[in-house]
C-alpha positions in Angstrom: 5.2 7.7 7.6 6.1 4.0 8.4 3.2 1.4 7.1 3.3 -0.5 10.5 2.2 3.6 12.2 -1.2 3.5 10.6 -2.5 0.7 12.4 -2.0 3.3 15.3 -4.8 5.3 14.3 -9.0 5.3 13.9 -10.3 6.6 11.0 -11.1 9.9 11.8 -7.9 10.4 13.6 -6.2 9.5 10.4 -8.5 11.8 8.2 -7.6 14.6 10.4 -3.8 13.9 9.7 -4.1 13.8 5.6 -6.0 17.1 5.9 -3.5 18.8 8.1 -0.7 17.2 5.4 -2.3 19.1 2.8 -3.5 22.4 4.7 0.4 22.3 5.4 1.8 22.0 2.0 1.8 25.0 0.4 -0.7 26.4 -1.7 1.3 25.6 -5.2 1.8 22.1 -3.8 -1.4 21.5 -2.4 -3.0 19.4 -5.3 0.4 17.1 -5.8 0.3 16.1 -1.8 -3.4 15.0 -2.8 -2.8 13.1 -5.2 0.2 11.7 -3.9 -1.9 10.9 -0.3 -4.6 9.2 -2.9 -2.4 7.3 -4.4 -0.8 5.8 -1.1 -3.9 5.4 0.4 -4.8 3.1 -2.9 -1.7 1.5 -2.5 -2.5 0.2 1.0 -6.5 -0.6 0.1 -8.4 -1.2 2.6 -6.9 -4.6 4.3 -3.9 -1.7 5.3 -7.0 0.0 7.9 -8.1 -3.0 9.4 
């Protein structure tokens, strides 16, 4: 997903997205899209939501 795209979304509309990412994943790959999402999400901090 392009940076610039999250600005795009509220919270909870964005919440809704990472869950359906990792519902989608399957089962085996469930924990790495987690972590990866976690890890982007870290990557952005906070000023990236704003």
């Amino acid at each position: 997903m392009d940076g610039h795209k999250l600005y795009l979304f509220g919270k909870g509309e964005l919440e809704e997205l990472l869950i359906r990412f990792a519902r989608m994943s399957k089962k085996h790959d469930q924990q790495q899209t987690i972590e990866e999402i976690r890890r982007v999400l870290k990557r952005i901090g906070e000023a990236g939501f704003c």
